[in-house]
C-alpha positions in Angstrom: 19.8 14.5 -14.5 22.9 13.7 -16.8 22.6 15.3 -20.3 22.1 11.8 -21.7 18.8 10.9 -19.7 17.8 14.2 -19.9 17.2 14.4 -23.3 16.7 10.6 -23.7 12.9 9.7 -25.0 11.1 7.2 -23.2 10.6 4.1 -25.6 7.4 3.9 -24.7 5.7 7.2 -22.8 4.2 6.9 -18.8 0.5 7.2 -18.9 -0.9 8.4 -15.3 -3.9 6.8 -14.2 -5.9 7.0 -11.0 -8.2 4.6 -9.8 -11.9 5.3 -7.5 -13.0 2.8 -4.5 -17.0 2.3 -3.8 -16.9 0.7 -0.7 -19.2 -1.9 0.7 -19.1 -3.9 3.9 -18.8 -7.6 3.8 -20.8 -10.2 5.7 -18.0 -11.2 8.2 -17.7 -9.1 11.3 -16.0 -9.8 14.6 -16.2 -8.8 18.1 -13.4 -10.8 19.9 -10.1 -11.8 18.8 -11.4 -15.2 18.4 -13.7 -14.7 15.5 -11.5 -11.7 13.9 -9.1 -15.4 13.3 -12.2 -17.4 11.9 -13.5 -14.4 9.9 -9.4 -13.6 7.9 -9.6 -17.1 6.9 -13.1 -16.5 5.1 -13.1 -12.8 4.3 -12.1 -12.3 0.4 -9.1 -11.0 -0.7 -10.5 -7.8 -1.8 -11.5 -7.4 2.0 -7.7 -8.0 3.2 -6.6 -5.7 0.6 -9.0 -2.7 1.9 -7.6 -3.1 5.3 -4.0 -3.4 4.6 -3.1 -1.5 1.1 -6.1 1.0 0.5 -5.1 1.5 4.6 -2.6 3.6 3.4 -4.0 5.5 1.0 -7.0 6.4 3.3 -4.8 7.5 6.3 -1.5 8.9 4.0 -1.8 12.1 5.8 -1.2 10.5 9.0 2.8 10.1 10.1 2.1 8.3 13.2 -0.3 5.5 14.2 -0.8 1.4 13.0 -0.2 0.9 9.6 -3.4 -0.9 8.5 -7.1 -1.3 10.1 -6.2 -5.2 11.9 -3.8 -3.1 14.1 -5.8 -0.4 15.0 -8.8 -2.0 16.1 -6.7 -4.6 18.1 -5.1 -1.1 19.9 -8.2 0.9 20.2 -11.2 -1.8 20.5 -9.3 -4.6 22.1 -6.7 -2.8 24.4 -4.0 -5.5 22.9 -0.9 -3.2 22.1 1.5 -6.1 21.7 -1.0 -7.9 19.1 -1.4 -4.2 17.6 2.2 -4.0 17.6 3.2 -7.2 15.8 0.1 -6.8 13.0 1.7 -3.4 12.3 5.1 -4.9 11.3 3.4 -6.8 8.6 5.1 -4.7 5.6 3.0 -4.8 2.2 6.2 -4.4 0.5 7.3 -7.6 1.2 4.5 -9.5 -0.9 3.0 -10.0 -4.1 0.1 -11.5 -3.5 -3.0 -10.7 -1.4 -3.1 -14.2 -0.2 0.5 -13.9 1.9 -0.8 -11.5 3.5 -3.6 -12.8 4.4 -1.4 -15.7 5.4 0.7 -13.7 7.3 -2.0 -11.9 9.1 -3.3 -15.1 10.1 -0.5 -16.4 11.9 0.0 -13.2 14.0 -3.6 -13.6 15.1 -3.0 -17.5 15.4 0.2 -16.9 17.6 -1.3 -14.4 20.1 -4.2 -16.0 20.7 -2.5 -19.3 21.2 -0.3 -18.0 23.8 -3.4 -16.2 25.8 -6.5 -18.1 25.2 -8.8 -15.1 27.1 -7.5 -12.5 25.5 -9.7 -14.5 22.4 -12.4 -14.5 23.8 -12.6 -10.9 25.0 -15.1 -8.8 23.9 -13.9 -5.5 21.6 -15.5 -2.2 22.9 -16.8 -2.0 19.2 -17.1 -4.6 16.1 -14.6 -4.8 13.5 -16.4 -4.6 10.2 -14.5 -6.4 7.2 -15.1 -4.1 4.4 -14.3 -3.7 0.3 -14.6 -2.1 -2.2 -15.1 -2.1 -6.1 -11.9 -0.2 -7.9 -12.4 1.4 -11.0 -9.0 2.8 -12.8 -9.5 6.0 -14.8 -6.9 7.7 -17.7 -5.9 11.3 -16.7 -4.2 14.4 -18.4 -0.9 13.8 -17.7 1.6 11.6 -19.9 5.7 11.3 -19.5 7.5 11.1 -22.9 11.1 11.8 -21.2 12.2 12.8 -17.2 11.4 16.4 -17.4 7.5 15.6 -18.4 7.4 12.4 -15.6 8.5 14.4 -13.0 6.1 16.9 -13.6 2.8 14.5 -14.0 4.3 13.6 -10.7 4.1 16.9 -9.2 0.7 17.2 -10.5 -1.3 14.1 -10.3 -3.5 13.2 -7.1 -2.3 11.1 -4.3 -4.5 8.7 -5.7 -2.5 8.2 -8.5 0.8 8.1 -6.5 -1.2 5.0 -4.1 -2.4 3.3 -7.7 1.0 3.5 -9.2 3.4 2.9 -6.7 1.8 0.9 -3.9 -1.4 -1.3 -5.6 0.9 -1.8 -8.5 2.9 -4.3 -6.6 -0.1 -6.8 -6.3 -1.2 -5.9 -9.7 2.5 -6.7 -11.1 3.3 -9.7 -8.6 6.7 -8.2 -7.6 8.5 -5.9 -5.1 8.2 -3.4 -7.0 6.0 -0.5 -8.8 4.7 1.5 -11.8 6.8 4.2 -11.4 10.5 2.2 -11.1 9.3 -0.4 -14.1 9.3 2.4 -16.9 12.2 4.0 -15.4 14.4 0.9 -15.3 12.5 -0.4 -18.5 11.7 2.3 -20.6 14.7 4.8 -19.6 17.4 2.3 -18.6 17.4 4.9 -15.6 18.0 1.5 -13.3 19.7 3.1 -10.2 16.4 6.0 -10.1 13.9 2.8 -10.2 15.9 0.9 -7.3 16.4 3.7 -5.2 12.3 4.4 -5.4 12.1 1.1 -4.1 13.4 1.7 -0.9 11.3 4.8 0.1 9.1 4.2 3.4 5.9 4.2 2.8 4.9 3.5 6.3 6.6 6.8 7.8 5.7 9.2 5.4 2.7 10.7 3.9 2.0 10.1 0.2 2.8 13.7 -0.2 6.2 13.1 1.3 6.6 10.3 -1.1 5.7 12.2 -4.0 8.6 14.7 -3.0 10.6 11.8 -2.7 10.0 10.3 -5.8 10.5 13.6 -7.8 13.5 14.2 -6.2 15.1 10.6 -7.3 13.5 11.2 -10.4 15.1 15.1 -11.0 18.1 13.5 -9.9 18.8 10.2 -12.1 21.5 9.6 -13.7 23.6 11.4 -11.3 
């Protein structure tokens, strides 16, 4: 860090929270490819934000694979890698709003189908469940008055705070953008530190790579 930022107080200080999930299943379920379309028009949002966001909380130990649940059962229930393929592009950076992607979604499904009418009405070797769940934020410990004490909430929060923050935030906040990079750029005037945590992949990395990333930014702001 310069000498300026780091011994610049935050105008206001970073509280960390973390949130909890009780998950419930919903009443829409699908066994072909045909009614997983019907059933993302009707599911709720909370259920396309379990399978697409919370996705990557769930699985952020895992560097390889789909990138949210749609994918993976098309690749391991439907044997339809190219449908997998194209659902897994959908990036959640991209939105702020559950509803585009849910929109987005759609018109994969929409598309694929369209072009081959059996592989709709296929069976899945197993059901694809639509599932929520009720989110509950809670306060912790840890509170960042200047850069030295953010980066080290950062180092010690759970991942769960790291997914709250820096991934549901974006649908929380309606933009491209996060907890973490708002109070920098807003509270620190530290504005290349917040773009430059913008642009970390979140899709091949683990949430524990992306908290070393974003300490790293962080420890390094201003230079």
């Amino acid at each position: 860090m310069t000498a300026d930022l780091q011994g610049r107080t935050a105008r206001k200080p970073f509280y960390f929270n973390t949130s909890a999930h009780l998950l419930r299943i919903g009443r829409e379920r699908a066994t072909t490819l045909g009614e997983l379309r019907q059933a993302l028009r009707s599911c709720s949002e909370n259920s396309i934000f379990q399978h697409t966001f919370r996705t990557l909380q769930e699985h952020h130990f895992i560097r390889e694979g789909f990138s949210n649940d749609f994918a993976h059962w098309a690749f391991s229930a439907c044997n339809e890698p190219g449908l997998a393929e194209r659902l897994a592009s959908v990036d959640v950076r991209e939105f702020t709003s559950v509803e585009a992607v849910r929109e987005r979604i759609v018109h994969i499904v929409d598309a694929y189908v369209e072009g081959d009418r059996r592989a709709g009405q296929r069976v899945a070797r197993e059901p694809f469940y639509f599932c929520a769940s009720d989110t509950v934020v809670l306060p912790t410990r840890f509170v960042g008055h200047n850069l030295a004490e953010f980066a080290e909430g950062l180092a010690r929060v759970s991942v769960h705070s790291i997914h709250h923050h820096f991934i549901e935030a974006r649908l929380r906040l309606k933009l491209t953008s996060n907890d973490f990079s708002l109070w920098l750029e807003e509270e620190m005037d530290a504005k290349k530190a917040a773009r430059r945590l913008n642009h970390i992949d979140i899709y091949t990395a683990t949430l524990e790579d992306v908290r070393r990333q974003i300490i790293r930014i962080v420890e390094s702001a201003g230079t």
